[in-house]
PDB file as gemmi writes it, atoms N, CA and C in Angstrom:
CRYST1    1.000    1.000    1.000  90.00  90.00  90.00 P 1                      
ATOM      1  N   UNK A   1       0.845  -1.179   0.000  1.00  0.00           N  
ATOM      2  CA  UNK A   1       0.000   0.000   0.000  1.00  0.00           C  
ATOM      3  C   UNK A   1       0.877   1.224   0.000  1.00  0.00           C  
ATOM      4  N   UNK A   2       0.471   2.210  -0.902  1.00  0.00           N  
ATOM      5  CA  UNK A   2       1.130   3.526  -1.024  1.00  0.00           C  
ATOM      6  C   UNK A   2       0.549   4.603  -1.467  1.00  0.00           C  
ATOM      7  N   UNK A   3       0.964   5.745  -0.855  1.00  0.00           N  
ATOM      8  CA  UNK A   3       0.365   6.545  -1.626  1.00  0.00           C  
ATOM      9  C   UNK A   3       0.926   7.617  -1.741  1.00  0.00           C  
ATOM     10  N   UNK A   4       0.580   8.461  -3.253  1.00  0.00           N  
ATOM     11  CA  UNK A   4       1.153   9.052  -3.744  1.00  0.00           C  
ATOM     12  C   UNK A   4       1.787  10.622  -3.442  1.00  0.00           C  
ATOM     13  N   UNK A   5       2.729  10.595  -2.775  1.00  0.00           N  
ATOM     14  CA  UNK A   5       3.355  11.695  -1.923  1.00  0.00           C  
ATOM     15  C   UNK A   5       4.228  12.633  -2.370  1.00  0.00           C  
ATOM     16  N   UNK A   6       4.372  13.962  -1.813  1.00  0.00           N  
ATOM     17  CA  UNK A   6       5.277  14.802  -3.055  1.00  0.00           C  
ATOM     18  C   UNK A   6       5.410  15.432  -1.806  1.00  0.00           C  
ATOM     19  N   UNK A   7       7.261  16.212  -1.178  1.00  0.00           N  
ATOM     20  CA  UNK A   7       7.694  17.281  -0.616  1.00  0.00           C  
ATOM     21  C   UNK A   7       7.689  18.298  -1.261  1.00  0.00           C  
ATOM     22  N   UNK A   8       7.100  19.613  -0.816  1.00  0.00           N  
ATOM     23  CA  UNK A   8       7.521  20.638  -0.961  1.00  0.00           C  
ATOM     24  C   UNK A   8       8.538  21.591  -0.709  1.00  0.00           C  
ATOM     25  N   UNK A   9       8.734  22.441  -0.960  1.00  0.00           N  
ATOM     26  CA  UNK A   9      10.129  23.366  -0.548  1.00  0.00           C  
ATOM     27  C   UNK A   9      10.580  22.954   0.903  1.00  0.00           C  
ATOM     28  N   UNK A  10       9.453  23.576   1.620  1.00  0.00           N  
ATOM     29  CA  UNK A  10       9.176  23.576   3.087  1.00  0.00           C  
ATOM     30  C   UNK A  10       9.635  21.847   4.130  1.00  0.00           C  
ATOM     31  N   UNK A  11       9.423  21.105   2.734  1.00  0.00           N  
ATOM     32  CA  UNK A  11       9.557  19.837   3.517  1.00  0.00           C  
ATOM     33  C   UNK A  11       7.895  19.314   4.498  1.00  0.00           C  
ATOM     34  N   UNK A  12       6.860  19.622   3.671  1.00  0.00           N  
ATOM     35  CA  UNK A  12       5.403  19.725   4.112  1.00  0.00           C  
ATOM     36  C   UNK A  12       5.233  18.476   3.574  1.00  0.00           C  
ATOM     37  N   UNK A  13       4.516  17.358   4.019  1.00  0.00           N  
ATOM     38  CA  UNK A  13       3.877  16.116   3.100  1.00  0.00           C  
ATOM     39  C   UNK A  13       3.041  16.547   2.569  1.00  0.00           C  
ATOM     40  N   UNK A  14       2.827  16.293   1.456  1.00  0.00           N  
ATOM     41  CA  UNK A  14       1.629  16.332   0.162  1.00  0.00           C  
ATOM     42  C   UNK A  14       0.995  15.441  -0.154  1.00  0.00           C  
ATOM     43  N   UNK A  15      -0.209  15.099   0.015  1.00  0.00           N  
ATOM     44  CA  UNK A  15      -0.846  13.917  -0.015  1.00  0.00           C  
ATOM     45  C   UNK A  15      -1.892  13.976  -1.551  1.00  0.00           C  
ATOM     46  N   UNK A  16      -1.825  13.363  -2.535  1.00  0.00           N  
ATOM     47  CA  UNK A  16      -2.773  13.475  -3.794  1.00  0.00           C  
ATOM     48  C   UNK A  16      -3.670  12.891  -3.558  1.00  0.00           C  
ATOM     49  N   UNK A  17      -4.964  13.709  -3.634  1.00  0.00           N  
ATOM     50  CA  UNK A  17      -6.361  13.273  -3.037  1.00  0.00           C  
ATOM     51  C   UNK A  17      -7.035  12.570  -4.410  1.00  0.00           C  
ATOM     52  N   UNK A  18      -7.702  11.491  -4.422  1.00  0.00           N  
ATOM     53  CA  UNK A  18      -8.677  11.302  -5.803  1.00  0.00           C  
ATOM     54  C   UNK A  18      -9.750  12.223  -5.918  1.00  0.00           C  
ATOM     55  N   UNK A  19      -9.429  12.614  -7.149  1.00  0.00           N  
ATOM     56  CA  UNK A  19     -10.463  13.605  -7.565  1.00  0.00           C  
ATOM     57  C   UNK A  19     -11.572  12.684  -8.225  1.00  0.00           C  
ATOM     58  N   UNK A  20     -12.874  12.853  -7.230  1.00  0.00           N  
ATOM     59  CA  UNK A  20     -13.949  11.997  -8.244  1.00  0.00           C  
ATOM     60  C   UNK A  20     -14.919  12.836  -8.858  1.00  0.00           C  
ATOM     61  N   UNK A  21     -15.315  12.623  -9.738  1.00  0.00           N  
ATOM     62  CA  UNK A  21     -16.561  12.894 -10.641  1.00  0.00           C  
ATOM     63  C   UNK A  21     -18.102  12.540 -10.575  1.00  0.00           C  
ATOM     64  N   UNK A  22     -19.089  13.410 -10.031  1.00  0.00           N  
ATOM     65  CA  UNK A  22     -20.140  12.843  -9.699  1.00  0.00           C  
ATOM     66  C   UNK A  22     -20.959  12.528 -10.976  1.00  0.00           C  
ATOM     67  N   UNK A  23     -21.155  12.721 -11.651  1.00  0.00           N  
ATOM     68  CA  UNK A  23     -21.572  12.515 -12.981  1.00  0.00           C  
ATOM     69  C   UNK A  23     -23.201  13.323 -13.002  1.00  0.00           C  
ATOM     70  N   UNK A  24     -24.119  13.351 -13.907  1.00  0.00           N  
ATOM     71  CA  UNK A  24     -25.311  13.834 -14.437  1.00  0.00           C  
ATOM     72  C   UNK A  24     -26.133  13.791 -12.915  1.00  0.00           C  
ATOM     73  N   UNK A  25     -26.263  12.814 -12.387  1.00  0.00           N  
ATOM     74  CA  UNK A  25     -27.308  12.383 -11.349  1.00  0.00           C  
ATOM     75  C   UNK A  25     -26.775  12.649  -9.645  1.00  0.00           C  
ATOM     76  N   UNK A  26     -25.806  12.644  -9.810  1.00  0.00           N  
ATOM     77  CA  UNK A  26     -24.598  13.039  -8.450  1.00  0.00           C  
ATOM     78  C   UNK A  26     -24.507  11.605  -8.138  1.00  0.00           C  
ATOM     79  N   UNK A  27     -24.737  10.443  -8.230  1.00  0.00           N  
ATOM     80  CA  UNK A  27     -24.076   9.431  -7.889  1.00  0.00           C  
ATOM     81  C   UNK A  27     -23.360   8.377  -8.701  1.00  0.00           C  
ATOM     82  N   UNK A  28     -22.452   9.119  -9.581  1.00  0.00           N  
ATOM     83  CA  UNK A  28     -21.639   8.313 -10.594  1.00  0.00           C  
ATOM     84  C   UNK A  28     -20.766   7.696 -10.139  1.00  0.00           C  
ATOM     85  N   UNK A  29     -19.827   8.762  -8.984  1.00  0.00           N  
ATOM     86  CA  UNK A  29     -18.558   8.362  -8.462  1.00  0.00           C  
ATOM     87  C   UNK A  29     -18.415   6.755  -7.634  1.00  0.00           C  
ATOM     88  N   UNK A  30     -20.191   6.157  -7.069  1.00  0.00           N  
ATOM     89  CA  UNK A  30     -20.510   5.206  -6.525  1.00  0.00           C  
ATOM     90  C   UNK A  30     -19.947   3.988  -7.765  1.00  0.00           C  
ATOM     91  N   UNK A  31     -20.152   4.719  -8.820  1.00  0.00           N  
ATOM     92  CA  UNK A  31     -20.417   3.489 -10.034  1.00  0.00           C  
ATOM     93  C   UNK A  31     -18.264   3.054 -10.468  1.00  0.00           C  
ATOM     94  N   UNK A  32     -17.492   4.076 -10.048  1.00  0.00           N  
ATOM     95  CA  UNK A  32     -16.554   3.994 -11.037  1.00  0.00           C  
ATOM     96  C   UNK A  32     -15.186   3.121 -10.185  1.00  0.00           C  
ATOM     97  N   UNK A  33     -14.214   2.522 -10.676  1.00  0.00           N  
ATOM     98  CA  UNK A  33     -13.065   1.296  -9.751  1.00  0.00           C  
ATOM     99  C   UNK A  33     -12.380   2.476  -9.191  1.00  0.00           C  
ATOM    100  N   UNK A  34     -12.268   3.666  -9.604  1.00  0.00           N  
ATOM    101  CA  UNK A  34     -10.823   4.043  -9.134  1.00  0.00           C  
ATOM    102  C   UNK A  34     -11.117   4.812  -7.916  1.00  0.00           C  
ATOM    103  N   UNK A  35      -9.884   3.976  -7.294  1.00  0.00           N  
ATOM    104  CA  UNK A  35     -10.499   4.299  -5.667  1.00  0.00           C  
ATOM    105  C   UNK A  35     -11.063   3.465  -4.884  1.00  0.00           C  
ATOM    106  N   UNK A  36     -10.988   2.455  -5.247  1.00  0.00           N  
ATOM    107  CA  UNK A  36     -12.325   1.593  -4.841  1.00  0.00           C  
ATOM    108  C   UNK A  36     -12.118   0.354  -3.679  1.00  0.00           C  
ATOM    109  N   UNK A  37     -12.860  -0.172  -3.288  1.00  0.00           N  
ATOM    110  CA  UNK A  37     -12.568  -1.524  -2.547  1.00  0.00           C  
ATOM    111  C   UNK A  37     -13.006  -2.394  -2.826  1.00  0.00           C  
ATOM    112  N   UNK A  38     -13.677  -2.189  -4.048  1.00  0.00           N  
ATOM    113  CA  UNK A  38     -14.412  -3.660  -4.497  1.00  0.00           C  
ATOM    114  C   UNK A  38     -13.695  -4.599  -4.736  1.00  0.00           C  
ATOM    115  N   UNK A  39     -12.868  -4.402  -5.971  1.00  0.00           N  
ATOM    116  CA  UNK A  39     -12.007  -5.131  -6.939  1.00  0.00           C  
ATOM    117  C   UNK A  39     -11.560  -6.083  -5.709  1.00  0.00           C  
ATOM    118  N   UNK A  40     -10.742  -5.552  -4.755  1.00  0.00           N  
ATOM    119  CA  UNK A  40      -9.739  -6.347  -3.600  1.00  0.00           C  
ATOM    120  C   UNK A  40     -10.960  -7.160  -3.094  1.00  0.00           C  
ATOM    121  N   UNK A  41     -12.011  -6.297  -2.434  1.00  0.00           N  
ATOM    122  CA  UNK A  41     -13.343  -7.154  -1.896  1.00  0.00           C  
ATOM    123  C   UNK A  41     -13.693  -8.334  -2.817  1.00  0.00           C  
ATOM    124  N   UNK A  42     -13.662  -8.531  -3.913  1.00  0.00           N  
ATOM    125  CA  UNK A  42     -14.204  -9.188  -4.391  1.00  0.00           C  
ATOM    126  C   UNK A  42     -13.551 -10.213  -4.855  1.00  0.00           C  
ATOM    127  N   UNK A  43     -12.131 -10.377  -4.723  1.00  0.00           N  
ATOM    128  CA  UNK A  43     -11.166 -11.182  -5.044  1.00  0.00           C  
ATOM    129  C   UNK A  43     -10.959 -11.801  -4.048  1.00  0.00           C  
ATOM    130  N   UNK A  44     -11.305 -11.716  -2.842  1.00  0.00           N  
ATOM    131  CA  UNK A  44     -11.529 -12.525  -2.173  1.00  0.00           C  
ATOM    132  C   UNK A  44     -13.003 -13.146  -1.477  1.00  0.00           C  
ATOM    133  N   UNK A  45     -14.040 -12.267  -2.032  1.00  0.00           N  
ATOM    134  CA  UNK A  45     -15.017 -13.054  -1.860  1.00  0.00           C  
ATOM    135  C   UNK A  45     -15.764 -14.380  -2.880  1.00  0.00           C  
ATOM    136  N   UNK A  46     -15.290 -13.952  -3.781  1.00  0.00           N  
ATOM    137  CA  UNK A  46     -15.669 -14.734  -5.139  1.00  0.00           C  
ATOM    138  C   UNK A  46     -15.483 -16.397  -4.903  1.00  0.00           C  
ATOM    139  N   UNK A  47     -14.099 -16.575  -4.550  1.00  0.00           N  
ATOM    140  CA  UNK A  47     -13.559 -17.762  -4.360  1.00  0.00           C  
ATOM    141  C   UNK A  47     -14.004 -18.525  -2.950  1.00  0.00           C  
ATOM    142  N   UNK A  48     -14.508 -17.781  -1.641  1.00  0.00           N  
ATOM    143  CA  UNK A  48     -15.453 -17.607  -0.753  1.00  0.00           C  
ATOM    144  C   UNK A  48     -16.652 -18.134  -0.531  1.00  0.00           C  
ATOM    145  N   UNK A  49     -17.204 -17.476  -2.078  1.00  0.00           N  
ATOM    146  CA  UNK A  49     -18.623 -17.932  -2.385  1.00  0.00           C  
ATOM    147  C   UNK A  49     -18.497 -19.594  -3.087  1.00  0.00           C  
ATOM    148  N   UNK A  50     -17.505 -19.476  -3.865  1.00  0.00           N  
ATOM    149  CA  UNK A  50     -17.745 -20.442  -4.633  1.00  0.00           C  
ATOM    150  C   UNK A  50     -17.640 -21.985  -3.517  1.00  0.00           C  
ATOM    151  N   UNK A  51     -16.484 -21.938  -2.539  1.00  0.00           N  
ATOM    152  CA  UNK A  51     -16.054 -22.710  -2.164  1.00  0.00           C  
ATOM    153  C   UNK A  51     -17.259 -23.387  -1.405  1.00  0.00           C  
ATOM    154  N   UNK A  52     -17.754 -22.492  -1.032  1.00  0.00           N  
ATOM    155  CA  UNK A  52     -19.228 -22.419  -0.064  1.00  0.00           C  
ATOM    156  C   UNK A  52     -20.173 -23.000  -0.672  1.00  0.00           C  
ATOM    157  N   UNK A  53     -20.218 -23.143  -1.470  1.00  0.00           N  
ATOM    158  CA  UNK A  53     -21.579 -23.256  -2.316  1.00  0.00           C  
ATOM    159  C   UNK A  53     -20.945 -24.382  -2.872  1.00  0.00           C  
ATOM    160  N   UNK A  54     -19.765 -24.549  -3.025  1.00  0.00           N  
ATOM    161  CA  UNK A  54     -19.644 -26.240  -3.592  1.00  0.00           C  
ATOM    162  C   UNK A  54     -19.917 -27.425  -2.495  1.00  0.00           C  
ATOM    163  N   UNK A  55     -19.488 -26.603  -1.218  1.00  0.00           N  
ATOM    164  CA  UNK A  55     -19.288 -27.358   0.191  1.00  0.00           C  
ATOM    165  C   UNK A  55     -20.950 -27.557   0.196  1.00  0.00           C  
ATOM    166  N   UNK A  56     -21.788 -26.977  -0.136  1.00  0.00           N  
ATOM    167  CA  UNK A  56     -23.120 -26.409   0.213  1.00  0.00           C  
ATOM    168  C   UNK A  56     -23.765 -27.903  -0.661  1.00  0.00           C  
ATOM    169  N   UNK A  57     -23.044 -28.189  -1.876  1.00  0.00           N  
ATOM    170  CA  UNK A  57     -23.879 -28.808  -3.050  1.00  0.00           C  
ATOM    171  C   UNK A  57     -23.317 -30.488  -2.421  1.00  0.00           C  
ATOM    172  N   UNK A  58     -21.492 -30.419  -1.912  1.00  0.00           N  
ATOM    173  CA  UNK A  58     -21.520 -31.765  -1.306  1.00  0.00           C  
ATOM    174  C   UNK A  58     -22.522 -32.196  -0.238  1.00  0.00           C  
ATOM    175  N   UNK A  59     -22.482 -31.306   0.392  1.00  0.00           N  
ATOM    176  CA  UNK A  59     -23.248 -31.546   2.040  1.00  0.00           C  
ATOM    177  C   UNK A  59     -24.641 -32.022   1.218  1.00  0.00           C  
ATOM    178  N   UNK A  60     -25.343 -31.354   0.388  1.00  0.00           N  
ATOM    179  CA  UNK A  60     -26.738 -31.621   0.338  1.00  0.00           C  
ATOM    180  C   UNK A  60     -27.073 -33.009  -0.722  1.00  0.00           C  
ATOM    181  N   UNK A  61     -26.053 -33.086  -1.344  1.00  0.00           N  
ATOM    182  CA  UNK A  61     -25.606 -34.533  -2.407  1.00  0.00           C  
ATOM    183  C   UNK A  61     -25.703 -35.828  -1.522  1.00  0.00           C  
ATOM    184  N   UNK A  62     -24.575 -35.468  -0.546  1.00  0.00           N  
ATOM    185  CA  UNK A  62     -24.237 -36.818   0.272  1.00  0.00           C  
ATOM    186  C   UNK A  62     -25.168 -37.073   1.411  1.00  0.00           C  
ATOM    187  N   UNK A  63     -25.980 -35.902   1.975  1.00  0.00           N  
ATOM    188  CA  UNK A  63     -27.246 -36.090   2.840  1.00  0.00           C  
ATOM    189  C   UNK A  63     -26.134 -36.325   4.239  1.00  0.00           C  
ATOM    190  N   UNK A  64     -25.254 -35.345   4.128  1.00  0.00           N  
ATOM    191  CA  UNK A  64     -24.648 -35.475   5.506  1.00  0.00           C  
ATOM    192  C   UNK A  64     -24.842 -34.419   6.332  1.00  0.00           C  
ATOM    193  N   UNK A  65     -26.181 -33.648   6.253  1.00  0.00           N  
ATOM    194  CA  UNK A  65     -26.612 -32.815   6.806  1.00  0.00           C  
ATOM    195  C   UNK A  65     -27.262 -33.568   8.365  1.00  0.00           C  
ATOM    196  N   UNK A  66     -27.342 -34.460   7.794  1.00  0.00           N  
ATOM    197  CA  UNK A  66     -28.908 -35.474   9.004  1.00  0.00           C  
ATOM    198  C   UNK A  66     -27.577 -36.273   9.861  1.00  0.00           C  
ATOM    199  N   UNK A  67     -26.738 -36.045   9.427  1.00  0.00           N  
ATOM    200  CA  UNK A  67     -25.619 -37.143  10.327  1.00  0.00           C  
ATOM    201  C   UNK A  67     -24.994 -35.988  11.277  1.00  0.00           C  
ATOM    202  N   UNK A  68     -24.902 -34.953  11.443  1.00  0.00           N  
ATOM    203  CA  UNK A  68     -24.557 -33.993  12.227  1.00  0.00           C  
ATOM    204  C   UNK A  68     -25.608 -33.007  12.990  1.00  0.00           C  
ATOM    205  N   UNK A  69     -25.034 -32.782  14.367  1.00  0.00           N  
ATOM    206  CA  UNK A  69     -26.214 -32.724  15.095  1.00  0.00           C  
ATOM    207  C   UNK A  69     -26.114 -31.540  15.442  1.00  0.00           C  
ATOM    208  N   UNK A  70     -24.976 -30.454  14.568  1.00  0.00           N  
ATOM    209  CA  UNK A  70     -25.229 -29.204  14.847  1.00  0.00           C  
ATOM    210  C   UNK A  70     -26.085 -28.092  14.407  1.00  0.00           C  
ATOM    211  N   UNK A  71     -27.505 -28.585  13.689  1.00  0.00           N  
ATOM    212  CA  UNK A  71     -28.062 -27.719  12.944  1.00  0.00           C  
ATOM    213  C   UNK A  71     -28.834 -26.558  14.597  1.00  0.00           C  
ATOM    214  N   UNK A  72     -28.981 -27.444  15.775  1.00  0.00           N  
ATOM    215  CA  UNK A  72     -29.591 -26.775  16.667  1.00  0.00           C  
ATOM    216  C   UNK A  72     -29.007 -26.128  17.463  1.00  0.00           C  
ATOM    217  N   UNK A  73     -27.803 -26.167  17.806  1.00  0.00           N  
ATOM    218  CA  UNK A  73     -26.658 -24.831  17.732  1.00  0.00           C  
ATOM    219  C   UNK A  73     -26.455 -24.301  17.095  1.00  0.00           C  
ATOM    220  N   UNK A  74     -25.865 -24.612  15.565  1.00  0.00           N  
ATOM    221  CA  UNK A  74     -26.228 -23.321  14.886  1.00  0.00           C  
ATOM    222  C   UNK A  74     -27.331 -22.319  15.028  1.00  0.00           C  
ATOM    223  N   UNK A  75     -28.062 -22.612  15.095  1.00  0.00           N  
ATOM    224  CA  UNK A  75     -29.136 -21.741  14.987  1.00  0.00           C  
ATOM    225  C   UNK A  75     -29.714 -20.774  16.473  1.00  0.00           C  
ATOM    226  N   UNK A  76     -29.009 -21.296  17.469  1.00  0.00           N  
ATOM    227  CA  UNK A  76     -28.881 -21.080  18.505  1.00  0.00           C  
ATOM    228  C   UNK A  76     -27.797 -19.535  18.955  1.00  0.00           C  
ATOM    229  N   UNK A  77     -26.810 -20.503  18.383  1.00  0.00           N  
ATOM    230  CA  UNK A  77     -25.555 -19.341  18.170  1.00  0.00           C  
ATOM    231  C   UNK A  77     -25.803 -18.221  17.151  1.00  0.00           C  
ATOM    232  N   UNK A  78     -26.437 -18.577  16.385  1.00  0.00           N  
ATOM    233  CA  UNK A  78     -27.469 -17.575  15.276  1.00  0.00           C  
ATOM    234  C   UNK A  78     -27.969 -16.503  15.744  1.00  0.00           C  
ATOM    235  N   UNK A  79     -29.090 -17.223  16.233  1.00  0.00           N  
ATOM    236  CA  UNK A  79     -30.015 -15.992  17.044  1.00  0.00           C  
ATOM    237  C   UNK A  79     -29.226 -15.068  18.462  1.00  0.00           C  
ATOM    238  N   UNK A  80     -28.338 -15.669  19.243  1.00  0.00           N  
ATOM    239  CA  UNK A  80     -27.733 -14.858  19.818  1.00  0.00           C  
ATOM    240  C   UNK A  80     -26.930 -13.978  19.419  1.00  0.00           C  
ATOM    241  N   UNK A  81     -26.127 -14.494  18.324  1.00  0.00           N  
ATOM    242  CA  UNK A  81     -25.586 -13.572  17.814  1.00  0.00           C  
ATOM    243  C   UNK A  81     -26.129 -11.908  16.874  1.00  0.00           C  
ATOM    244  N   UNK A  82     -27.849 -12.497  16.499  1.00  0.00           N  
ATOM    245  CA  UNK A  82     -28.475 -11.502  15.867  1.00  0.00           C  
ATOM    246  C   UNK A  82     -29.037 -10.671  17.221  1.00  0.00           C  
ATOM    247  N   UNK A  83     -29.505 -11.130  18.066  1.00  0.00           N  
ATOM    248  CA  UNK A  83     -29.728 -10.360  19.604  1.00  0.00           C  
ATOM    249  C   UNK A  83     -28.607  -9.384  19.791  1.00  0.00           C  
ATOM    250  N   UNK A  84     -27.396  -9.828  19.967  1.00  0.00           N  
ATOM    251  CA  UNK A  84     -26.612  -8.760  20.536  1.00  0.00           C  
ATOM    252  C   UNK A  84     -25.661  -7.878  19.533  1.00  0.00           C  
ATOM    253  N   UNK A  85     -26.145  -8.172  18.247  1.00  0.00           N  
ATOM    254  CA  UNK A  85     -26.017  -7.325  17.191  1.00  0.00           C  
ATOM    255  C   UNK A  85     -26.869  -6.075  16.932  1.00  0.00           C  
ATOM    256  N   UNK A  86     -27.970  -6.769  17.051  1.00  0.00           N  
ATOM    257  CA  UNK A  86     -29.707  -5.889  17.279  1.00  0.00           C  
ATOM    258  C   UNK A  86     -29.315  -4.707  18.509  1.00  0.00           C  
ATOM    259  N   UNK A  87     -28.962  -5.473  19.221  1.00  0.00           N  
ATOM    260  CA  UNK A  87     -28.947  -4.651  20.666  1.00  0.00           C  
ATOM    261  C   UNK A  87     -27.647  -3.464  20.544  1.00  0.00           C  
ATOM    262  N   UNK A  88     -26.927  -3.718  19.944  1.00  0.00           N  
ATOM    263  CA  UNK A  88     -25.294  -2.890  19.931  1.00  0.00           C  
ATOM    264  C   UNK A  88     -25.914  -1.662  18.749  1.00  0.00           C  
ATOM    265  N   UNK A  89     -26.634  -2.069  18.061  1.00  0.00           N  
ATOM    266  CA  UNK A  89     -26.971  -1.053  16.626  1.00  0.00           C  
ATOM    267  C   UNK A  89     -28.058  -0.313  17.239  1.00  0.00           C  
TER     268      UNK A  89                                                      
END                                                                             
């Protein structure tokens, strides 16, 4: 990570800000990469999803959902966790 820095005479840091463009409607700048966190976000969610969803397609293939007895903790740990999420917001 870096960013793009320039001294002046003075020896002042200069920091180059992105200049964005709101476009026709004022929310273009939402639409455009530069600057962005998606790209990184999404390079690691992609592979995330996929892995998940393959794990998702074994589990429901092989019916080894019914052989494990954590569906009632999960859901346990679920809801507490949405309680004191609820409660903090």
């Amino acid at each position: 990570f870096s960013l793009p820095v320039s001294f002046t005479s003075r020896r002042k840091l200069v920091v180059a800000m992105i200049q964005y463009r709101q476009g026709t409607w004022g929310f273009g700048f939402a639409l455009s990469l530069k600057g962005s966190v998606f790209p990184k976000a999404l390079a690691l969610a992609i592979p995330c999803g996929l892995l998940s969803a393959c794990l998702g397609q074994i589990v429901t293939y092989f019916e080894l959902a019914s052989n494990t007895g954590a569906g009632d903790v999960g859901i346990s740990v679920l809801g507490g966790f949405s309680f004191i999420l609820g409660f903090l917001l």
